[in-house]
C-alpha positions as CSV (number, residue, x, y, z in Angstrom):
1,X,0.0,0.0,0.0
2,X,2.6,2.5,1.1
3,X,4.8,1.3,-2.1
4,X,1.8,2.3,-4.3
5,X,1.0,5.6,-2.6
6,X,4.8,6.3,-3.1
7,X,5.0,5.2,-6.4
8,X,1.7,7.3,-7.0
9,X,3.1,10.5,-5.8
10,X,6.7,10.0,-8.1
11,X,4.4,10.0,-10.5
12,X,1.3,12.3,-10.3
13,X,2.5,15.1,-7.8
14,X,5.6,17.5,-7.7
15,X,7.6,18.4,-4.8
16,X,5.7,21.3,-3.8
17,X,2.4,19.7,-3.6
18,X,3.3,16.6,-2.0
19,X,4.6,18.7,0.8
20,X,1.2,20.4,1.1
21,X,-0.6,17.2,1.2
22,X,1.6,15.8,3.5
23,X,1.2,19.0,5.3
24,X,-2.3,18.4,5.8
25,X,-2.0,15.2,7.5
26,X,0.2,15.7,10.1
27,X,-2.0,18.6,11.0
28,X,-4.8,16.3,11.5
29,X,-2.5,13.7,13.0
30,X,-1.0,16.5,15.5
31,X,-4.8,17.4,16.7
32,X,-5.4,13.9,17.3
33,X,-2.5,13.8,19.4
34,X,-3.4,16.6,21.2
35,X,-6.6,15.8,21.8
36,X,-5.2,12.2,22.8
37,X,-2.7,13.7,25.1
38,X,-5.8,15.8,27.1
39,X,-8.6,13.2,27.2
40,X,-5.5,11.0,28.4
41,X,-4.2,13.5,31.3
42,X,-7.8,14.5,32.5
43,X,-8.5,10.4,32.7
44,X,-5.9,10.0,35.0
45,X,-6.9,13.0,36.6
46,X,-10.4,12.1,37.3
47,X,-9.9,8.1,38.7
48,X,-7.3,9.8,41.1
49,X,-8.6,12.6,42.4
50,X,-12.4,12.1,42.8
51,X,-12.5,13.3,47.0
52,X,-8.8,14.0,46.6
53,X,-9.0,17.9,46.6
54,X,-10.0,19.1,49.9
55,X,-9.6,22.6,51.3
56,X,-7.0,21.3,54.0
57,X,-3.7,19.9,53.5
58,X,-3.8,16.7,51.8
59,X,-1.6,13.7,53.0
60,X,-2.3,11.8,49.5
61,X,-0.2,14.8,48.0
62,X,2.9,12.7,49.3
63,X,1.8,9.6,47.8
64,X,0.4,9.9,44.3
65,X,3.3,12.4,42.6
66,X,6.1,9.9,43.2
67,X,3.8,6.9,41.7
68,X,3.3,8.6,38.7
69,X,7.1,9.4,38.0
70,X,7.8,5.5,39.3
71,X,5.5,4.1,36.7
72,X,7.1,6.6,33.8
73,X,10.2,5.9,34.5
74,X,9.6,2.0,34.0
75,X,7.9,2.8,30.8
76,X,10.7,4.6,29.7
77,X,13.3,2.1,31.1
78,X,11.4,-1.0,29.8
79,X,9.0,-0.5,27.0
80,X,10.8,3.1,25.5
81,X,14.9,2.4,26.5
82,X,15.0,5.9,25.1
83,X,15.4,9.5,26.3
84,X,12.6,11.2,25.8
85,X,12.6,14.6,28.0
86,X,13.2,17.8,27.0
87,X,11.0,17.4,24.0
88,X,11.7,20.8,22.3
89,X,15.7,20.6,22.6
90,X,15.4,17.6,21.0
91,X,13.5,18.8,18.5
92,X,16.8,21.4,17.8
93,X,19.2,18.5,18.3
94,X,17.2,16.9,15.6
95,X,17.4,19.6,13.1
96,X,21.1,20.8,14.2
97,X,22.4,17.4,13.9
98,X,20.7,14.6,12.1
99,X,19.3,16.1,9.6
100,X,15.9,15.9,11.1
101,X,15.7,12.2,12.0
102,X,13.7,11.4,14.9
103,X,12.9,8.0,16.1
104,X,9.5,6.6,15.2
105,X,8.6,6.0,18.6
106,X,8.1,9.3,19.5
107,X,5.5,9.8,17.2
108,X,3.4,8.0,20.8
109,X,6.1,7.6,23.7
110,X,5.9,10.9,25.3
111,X,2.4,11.0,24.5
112,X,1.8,8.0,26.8
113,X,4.8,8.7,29.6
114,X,3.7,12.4,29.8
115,X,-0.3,11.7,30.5
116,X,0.9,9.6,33.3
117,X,3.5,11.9,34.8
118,X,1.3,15.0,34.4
119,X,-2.0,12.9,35.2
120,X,0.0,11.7,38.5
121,X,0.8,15.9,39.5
122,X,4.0,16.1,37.8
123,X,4.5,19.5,37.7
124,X,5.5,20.5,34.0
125,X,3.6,20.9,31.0
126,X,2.5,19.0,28.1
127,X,3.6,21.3,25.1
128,X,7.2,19.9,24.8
129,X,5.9,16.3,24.5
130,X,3.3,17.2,22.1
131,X,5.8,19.5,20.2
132,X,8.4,16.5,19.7
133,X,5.3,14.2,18.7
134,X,4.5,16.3,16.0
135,X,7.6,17.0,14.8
136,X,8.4,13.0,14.7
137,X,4.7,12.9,12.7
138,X,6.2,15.2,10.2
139,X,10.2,13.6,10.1
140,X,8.8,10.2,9.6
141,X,6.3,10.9,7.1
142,X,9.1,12.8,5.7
143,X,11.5,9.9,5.5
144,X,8.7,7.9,4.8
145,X,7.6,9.5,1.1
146,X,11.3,9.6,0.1
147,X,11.4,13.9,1.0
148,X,14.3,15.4,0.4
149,X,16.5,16.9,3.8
150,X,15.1,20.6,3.7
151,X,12.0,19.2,3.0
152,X,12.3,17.0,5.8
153,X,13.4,19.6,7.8
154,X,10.2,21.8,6.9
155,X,8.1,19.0,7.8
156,X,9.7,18.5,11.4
157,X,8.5,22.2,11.1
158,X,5.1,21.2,10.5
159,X,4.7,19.0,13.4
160,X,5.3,21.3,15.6
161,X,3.3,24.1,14.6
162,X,0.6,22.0,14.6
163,X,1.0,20.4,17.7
164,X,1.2,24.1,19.1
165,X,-2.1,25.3,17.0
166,X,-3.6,21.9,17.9
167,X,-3.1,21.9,22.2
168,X,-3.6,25.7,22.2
169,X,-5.7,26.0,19.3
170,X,-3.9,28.7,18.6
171,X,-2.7,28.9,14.6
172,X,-1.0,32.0,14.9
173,X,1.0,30.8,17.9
174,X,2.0,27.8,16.2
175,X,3.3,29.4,13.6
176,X,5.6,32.2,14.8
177,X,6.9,29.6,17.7
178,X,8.3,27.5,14.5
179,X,9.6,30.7,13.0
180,X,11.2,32.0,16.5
181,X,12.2,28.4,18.3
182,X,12.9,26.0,15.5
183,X,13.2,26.6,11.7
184,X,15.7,28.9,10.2
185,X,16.0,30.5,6.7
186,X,12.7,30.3,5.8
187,X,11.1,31.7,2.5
188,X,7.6,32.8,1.4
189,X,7.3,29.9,0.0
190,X,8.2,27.5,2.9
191,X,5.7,29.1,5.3
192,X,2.6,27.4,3.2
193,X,3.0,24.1,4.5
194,X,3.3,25.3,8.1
195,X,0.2,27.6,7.6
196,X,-1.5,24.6,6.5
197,X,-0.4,22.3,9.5
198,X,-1.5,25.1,11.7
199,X,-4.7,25.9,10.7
200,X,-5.4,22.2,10.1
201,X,-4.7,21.0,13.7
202,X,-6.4,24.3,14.6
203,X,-9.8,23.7,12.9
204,X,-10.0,19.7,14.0
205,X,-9.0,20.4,17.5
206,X,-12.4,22.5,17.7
207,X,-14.2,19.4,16.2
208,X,-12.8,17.7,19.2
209,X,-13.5,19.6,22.0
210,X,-15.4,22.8,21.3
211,X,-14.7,26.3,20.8
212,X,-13.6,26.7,23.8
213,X,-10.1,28.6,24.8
214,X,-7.7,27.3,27.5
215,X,-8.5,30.6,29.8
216,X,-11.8,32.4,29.7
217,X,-10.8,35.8,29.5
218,X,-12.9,39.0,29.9
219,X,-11.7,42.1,30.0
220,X,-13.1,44.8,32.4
221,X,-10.6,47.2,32.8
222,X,-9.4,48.7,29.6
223,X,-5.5,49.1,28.9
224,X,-4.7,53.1,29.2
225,X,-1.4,54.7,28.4
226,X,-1.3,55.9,32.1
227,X,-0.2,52.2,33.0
228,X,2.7,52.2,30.9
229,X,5.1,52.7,34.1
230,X,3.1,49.5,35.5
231,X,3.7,47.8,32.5
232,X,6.8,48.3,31.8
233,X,8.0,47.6,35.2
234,X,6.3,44.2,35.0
235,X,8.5,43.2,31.6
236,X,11.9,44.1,33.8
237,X,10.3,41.9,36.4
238,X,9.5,39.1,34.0
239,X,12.9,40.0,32.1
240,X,14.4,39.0,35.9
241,X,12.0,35.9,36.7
242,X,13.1,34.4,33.4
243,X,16.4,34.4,34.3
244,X,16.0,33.1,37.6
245,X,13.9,30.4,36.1
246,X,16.6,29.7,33.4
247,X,19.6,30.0,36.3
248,X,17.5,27.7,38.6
249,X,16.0,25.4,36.1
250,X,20.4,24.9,34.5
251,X,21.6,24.3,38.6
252,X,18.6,21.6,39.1
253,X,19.3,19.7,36.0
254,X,22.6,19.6,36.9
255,X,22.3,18.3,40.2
256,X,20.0,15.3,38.9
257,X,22.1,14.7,36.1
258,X,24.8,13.4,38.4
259,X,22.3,11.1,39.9
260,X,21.4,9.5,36.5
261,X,22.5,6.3,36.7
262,X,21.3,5.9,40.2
263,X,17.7,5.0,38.9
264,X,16.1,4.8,42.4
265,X,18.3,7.5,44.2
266,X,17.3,9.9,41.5
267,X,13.6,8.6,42.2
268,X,13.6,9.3,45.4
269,X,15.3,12.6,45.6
270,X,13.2,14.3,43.3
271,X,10.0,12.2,44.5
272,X,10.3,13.6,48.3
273,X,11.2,16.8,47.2
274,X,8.5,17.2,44.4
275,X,5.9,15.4,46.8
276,X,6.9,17.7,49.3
277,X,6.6,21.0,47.5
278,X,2.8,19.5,46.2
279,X,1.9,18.9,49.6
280,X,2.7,22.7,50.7
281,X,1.4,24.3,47.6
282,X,-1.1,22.7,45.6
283,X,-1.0,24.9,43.4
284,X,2.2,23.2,42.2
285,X,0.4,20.0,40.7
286,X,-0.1,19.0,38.0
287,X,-0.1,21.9,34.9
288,X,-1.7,24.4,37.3
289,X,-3.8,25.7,34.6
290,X,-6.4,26.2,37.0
291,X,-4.5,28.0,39.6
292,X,-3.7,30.7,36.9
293,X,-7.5,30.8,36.1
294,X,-8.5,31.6,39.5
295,X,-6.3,34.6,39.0
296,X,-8.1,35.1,35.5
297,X,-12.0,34.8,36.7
298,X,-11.3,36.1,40.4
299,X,-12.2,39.4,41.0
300,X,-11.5,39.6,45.0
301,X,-9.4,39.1,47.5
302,X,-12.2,35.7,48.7
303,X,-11.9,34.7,45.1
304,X,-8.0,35.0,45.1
305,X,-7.5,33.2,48.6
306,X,-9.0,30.0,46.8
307,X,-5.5,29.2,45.3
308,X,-4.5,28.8,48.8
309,X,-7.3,25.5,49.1
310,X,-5.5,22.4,50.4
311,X,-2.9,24.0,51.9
312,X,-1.1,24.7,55.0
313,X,-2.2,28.7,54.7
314,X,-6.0,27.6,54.0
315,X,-8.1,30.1,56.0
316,X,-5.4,33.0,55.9
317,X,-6.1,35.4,53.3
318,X,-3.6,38.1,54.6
319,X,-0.6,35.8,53.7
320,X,-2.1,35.7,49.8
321,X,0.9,37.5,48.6
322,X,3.9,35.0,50.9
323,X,1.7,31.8,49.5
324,X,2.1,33.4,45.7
325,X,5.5,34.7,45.6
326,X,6.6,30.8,47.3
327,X,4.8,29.3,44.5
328,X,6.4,31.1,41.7
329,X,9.8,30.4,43.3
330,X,9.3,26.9,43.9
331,X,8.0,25.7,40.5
332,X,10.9,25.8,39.0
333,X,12.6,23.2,41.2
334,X,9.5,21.4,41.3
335,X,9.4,20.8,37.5
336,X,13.5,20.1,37.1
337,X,12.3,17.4,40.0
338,X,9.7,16.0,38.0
339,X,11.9,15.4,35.0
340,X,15.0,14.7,37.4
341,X,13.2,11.6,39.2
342,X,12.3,10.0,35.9
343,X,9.0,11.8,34.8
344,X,8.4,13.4,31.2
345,X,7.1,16.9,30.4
346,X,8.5,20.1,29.5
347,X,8.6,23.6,30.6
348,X,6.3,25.7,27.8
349,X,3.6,25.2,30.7
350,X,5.4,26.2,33.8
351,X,7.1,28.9,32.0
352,X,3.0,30.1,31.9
353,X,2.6,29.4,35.5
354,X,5.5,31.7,36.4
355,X,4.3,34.3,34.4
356,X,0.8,34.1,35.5
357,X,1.8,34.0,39.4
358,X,4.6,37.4,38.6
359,X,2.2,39.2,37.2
360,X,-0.5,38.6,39.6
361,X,2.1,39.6,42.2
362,X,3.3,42.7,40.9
363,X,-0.3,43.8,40.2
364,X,-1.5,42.9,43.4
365,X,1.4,44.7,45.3
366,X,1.1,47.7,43.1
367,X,-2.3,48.0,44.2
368,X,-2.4,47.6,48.0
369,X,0.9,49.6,48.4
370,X,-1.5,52.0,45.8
371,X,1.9,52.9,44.1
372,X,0.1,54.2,41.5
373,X,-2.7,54.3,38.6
374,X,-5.3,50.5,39.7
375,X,-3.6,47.6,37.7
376,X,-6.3,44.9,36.7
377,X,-5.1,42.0,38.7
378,X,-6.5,39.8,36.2
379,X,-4.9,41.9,32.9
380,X,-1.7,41.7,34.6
381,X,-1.7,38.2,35.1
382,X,-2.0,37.7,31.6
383,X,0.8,39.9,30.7
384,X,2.8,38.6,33.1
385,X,2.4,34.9,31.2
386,X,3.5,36.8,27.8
387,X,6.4,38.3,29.4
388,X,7.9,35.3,31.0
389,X,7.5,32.6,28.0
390,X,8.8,35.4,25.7
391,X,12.2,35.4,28.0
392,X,12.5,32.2,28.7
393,X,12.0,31.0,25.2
394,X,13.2,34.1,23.5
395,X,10.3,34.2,21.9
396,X,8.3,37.7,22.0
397,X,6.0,36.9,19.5
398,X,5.2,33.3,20.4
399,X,4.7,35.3,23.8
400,X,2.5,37.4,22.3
401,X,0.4,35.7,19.9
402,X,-0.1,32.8,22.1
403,X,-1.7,34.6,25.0
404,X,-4.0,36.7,22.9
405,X,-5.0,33.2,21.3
406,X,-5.4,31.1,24.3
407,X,-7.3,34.0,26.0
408,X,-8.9,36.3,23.9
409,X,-7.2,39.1,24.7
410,X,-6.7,40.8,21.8
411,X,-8.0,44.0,23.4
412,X,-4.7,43.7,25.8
413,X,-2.2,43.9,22.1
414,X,-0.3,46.5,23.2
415,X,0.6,45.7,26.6
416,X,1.5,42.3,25.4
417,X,4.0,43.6,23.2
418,X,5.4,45.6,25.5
419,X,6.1,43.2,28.5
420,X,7.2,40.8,26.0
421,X,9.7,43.3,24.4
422,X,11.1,44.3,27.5
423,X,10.6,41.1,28.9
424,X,13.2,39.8,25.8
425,X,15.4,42.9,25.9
426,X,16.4,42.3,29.7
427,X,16.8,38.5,29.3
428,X,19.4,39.3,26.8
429,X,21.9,40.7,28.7
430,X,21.9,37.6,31.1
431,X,21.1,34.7,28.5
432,X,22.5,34.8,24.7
433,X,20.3,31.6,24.2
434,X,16.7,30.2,24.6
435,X,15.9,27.3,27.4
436,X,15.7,24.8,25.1
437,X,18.9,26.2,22.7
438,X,21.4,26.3,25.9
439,X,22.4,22.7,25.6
440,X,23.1,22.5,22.4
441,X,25.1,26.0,22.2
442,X,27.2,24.8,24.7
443,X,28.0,21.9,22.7
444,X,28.4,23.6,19.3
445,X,25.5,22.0,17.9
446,X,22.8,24.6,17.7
447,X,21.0,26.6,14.5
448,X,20.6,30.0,14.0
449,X,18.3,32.2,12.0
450,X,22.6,32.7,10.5
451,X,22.5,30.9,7.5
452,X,26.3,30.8,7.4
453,X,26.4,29.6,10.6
454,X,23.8,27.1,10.8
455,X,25.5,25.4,7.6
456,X,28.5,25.2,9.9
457,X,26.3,23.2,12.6
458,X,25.5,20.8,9.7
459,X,28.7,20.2,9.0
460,X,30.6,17.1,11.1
461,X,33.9,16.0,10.9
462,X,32.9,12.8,9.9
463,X,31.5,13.9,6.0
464,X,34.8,15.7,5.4
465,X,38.3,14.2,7.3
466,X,40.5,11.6,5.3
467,X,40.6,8.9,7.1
468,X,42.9,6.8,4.8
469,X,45.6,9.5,5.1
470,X,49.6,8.9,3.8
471,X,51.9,9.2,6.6
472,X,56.0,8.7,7.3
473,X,58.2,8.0,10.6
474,X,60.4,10.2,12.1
475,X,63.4,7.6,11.4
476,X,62.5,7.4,7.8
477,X,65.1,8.4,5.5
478,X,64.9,11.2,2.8
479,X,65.2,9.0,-0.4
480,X,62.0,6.7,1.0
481,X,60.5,10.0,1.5
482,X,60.8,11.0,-1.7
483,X,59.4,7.8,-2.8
484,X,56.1,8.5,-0.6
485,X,55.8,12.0,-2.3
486,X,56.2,10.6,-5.8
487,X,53.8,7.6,-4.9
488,X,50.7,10.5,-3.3
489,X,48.5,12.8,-4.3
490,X,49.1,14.8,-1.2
491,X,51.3,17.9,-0.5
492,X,51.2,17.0,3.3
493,X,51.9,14.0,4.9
494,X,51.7,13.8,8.8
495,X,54.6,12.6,10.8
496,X,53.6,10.4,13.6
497,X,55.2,7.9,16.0
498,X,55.0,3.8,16.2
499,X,52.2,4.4,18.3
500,X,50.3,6.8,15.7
501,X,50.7,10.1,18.3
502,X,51.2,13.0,15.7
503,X,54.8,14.9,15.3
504,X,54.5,17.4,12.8
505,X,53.9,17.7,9.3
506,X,56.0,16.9,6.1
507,X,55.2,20.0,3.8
508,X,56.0,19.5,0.2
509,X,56.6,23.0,-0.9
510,X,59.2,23.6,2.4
511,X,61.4,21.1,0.3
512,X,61.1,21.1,-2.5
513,X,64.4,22.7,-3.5
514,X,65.9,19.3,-1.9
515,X,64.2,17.1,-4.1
516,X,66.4,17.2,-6.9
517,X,69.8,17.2,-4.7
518,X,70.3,13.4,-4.9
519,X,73.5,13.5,-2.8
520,X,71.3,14.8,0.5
521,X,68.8,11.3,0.1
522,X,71.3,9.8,2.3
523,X,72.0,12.7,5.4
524,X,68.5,13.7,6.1
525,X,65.7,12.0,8.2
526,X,62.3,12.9,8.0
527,X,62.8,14.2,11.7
528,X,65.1,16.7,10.3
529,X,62.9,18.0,7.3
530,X,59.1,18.0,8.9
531,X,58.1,21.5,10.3
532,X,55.7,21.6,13.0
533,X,51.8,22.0,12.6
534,X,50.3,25.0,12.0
535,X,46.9,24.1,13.9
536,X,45.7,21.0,15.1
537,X,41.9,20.1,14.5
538,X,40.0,17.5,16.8
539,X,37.5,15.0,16.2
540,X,35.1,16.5,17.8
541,X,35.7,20.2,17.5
542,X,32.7,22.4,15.8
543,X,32.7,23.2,12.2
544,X,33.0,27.3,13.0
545,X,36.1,26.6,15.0
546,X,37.8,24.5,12.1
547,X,36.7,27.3,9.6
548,X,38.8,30.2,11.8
549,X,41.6,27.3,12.2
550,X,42.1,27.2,8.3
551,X,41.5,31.4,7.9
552,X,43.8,32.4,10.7
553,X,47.4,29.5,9.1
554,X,46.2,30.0,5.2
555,X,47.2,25.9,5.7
556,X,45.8,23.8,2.4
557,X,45.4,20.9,5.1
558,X,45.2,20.2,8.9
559,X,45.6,17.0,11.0
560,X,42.4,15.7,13.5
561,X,43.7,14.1,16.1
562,X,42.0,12.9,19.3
563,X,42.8,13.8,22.7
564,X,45.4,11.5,23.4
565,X,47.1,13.1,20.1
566,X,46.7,10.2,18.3
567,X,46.0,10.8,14.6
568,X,43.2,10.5,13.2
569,X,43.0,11.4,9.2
570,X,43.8,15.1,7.4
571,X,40.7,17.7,6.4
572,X,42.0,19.4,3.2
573,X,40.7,23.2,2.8
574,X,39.4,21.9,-0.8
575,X,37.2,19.2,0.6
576,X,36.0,21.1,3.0
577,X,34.6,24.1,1.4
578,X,33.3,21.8,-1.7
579,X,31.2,20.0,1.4
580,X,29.9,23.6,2.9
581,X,29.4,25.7,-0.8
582,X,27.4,21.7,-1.5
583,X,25.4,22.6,2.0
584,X,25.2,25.9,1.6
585,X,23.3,25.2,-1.8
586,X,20.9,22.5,-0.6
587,X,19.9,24.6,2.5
588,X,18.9,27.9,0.3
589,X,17.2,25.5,-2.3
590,X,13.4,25.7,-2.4
């Protein structure tokens, strides 16, 4: 069947519109997921909480948390045996290095592992699995029709705009976050298929479940340009939570990371201390979608308090402000202890949850200390979500699209753009690089909206050293040298030891005015005649760094060696930029 379908589009449909068809169903596939992922989370949800929510402090809050991580980290360990956290950064490692290959079993694996963790009270957010589910529907369909790599790559683009448009139902959203997070170098033409993912996910998700939007979202008290103070304040402050969240999330991940071969140490570290956290502030489990709605709907101070239900500060409303400010702290170590004990999700949601909780806060504070002109608690809280996703994604307009989508806020435009610019502005004098992007910058391996660059990433030693590379002894003597030279193509040969550890370099041209002095064959060595290198190049050194190596010697060739100095094969200047001009042609291609 496939075979024919194949054989069907060779045939019958150019490049172009097979990529709109194929478009078209991962949109659909993307919604299904979505809608999947939900119905799957709010299951769980339901069979474990019916009496579980009570206005006091909740013992079963210590309990249920770590089962839900326990049982998704034995799917993972026994049915996936594959990492699948951090959805979106593997997304970008996709792209950056293997030419937008992901494994097929993503296409359902963090679907399943992150309905349980979430369903459980994990406290992180569904987008990132849904994101790298989509993006796997569109890299395998991809693969699967015989696509070429930027195609491919487009499609991977796709997925996730239309696992984006699909959970949020949110096209718009979708779409820039592909723009902004994930795809580079993108033409007029290129944005078609993504607009039809998008809008595709977008229309069947509202088949599925309604019309309804995540938040419901009046608006009672209009935006006025005598708030621009208030607002602009609130983007430094969500400029500053951003960073804290970035800085806090890094030093958690790190922490567990160490711990990651100690499957039930890990477990129980981030267990007791996730449990712990749920069991103090509620608010804390699961998504917490509905603690920001409280903030969204409420209107006073008896409305507000109810975030503080099943807690230890239930029946004191004068503590509102301690109880928010030590929920927006904590959620960032609650969600790297989620994914740190073994549970799957990702941190689009909490990065919402912060945002919602700082911009309550500052609003409320602004108005009880009256500071000035009466900020809308509920506007504010809003903002405060658009200003902390745009800086801790890097992403204003995702930012700013998204919550005007989710929420119908379009009325709020302005403000939006406003937090989220200053929001963005002040994040980038901390933090060069997005959440999900800081783990593969600080390996090299991360795109750019740089085309040079980004080629660069592509690039691996692999497609361009010579392995099979010529090389001579110290000891030898000059007439067998010259009897290397006249047997290879080379002009350099690498000197190296018995035990292959790299000397220096025989350079061609530095002796060439020997060559014909047959008398000297006999008195020189090889040892006497090689000149040392003018750069060494490791196996594992990025392509940008290899590039200023070859600009700053003017050297026609350079040895990779690996860090015991053992050599590993020569990457000739002509082979090199043939691969990248090759590269830099498919990339710009349409």
């Amino acid at each position: 069947m496939i075979a024919k379908l194949i054989a069907w589009k060779n045939n019958t449909l150019t490049n172009k519109q097979a990529t709109y068809i194929l478009a078209f169903i991962i949109g659909f596939l993307a919604s299904v997921a979505a809608f999947m992922l939900h119905g799957l989370i709010k299951l769980i949800q339901r069979l474990l909480s019916y009496g579980f929510f009570t206005e006091r402090a909740n013992w079963l809050f210590l309990v249920v948390p770590v089962v839900g991580i326990y049982l998704t980290s034995l799917f993972i360990k026994y049915v996936v045996r594959d990492n699948i956290s951090h959805g979106i950064t593997r997304v970008l490692y996709a792209i950056a290095t293997k030419n937008s290959l992901i494994r097929a079993h993503n296409t359902w694996s963090s679907v399943v592992a992150s309905a349980i963790t979430i369903g459980c009270g994990g406290s992180v957010g569904a987008e990132a699995p849904i994101v790298l589910t989509g993006s796997a529907i569109g890299s395998n369909l991809g693969r699967l029709f015989n696509m070429n790599k930027r195609t491919v790559m487009l499609l991977v683009g796709c997925g996730a705009a239309a696992a984006i448009a699909g959970i949020f139902k949110a096209p718009i959203a979708g779409l820039v976050f592909t723009l902004e997070v994930l795809m580079i170098d993108l033409t007029m033409a290129s944005l078609v298929p993504i607009l039809i993912s998008s809008i595709t996910a977008d229309i069947f998700s509202y088949l599925f479940t309604g019309t309804s939007t995540l938040f419901t979202f009046h608006l009672d008290s209009a935006w006025s340009v005598e708030r621009i103070p208030g607002t602009v304040l609130l983007g430094v402050m969500c400029g500053l939570m951003s960073l804290y969240f970035m800085r806090m999330m890094n030093f958690c991940e790190s922490k567990y990371a160490k711990m990651r071969h100690h499957f039930y140490a890990k477990l129980l570290v981030g267990g007791l201390m996730l449990s712990s956290l749920i069991f103090l502030f509620p608010a804390l489990y699961g998504e917490g979608y509905n603690a920001i709605a409280i903030f969204m709907e409420g209107q006073t101070e008896a409305d507000w308090s109810k975030i503080m239900d099943g807690s230890l500060f239930y029946g004191h409303p004068e503590l509102l402000l301690v109880y928010v400010a030590l929920v927006m702290f904590t959620k960032i170590v609650a969600t790297s202890s989620t994914n740190g004990a073994g549970g799957c999700g990702g941190t689009f949601a909490p990065s919402l949850f912060v945002g919602g909780f700082a911009g309550f806060l500052f609003a409320h504070f602004w108005n009880k200390e009256q500071i000035g002109m009466y900020l809308p608690e509920k506007n504010f809280t809003l903002l405060g979500m658009a200003g902390v996703m745009a800086g801790v994604m890097h992403a204003p307009l995702t930012g700013i699209f998204l919550i005007a989508e989710i929420t119908g806020g379009y009325q709020l435009f302005v403000p939006l753009i406003i937090v989220s610019v200053v929001s963005f502005m002040v994040i980038n004098i901390f933090e060069s690089h997005s959440i999900y992007a800081m783990r593969l910058a600080r390996e090299g391996r991360l795109l750019t909206h740089h085309t040079d660059r980004s080629v660069l990433t592509m690039l691996s030693m692999g497609s361009v050293v010579e392995r099979e590379c010529t090389t001579v002894t110290p000891e030898m003597p000059m007439y067998k040298l010259i009897s290397v030279l006249t047997s290879s193509r080379d002009m350099l040969l690498p000197v190296v030891d018995d035990n292959k550890h790299l000397l220096g370099m025989i350079d061609i041209n530095k002796i060439r005015h020997y060559v014909f002095r047959t008398e000297l064959y006999h008195r020189f060595r090889v040892s006497q005649l090689m000149v040392p290198v003018p750069a060494i190049l490791y196996d594992n050194e990025p392509m940008e760094e290899v590039m200023a190596k070859f600009d700053d010697t003017n050297a026609d060739a350079l040895p990779v060696v690996d860090i015991d100095n053992h050599l590993q094969g020569i990457v000739s200047k002509t082979r090199l930029y043939h691969a990248y001009r090759q590269l830099v042609a498919d990339f710009s291609a349409e």
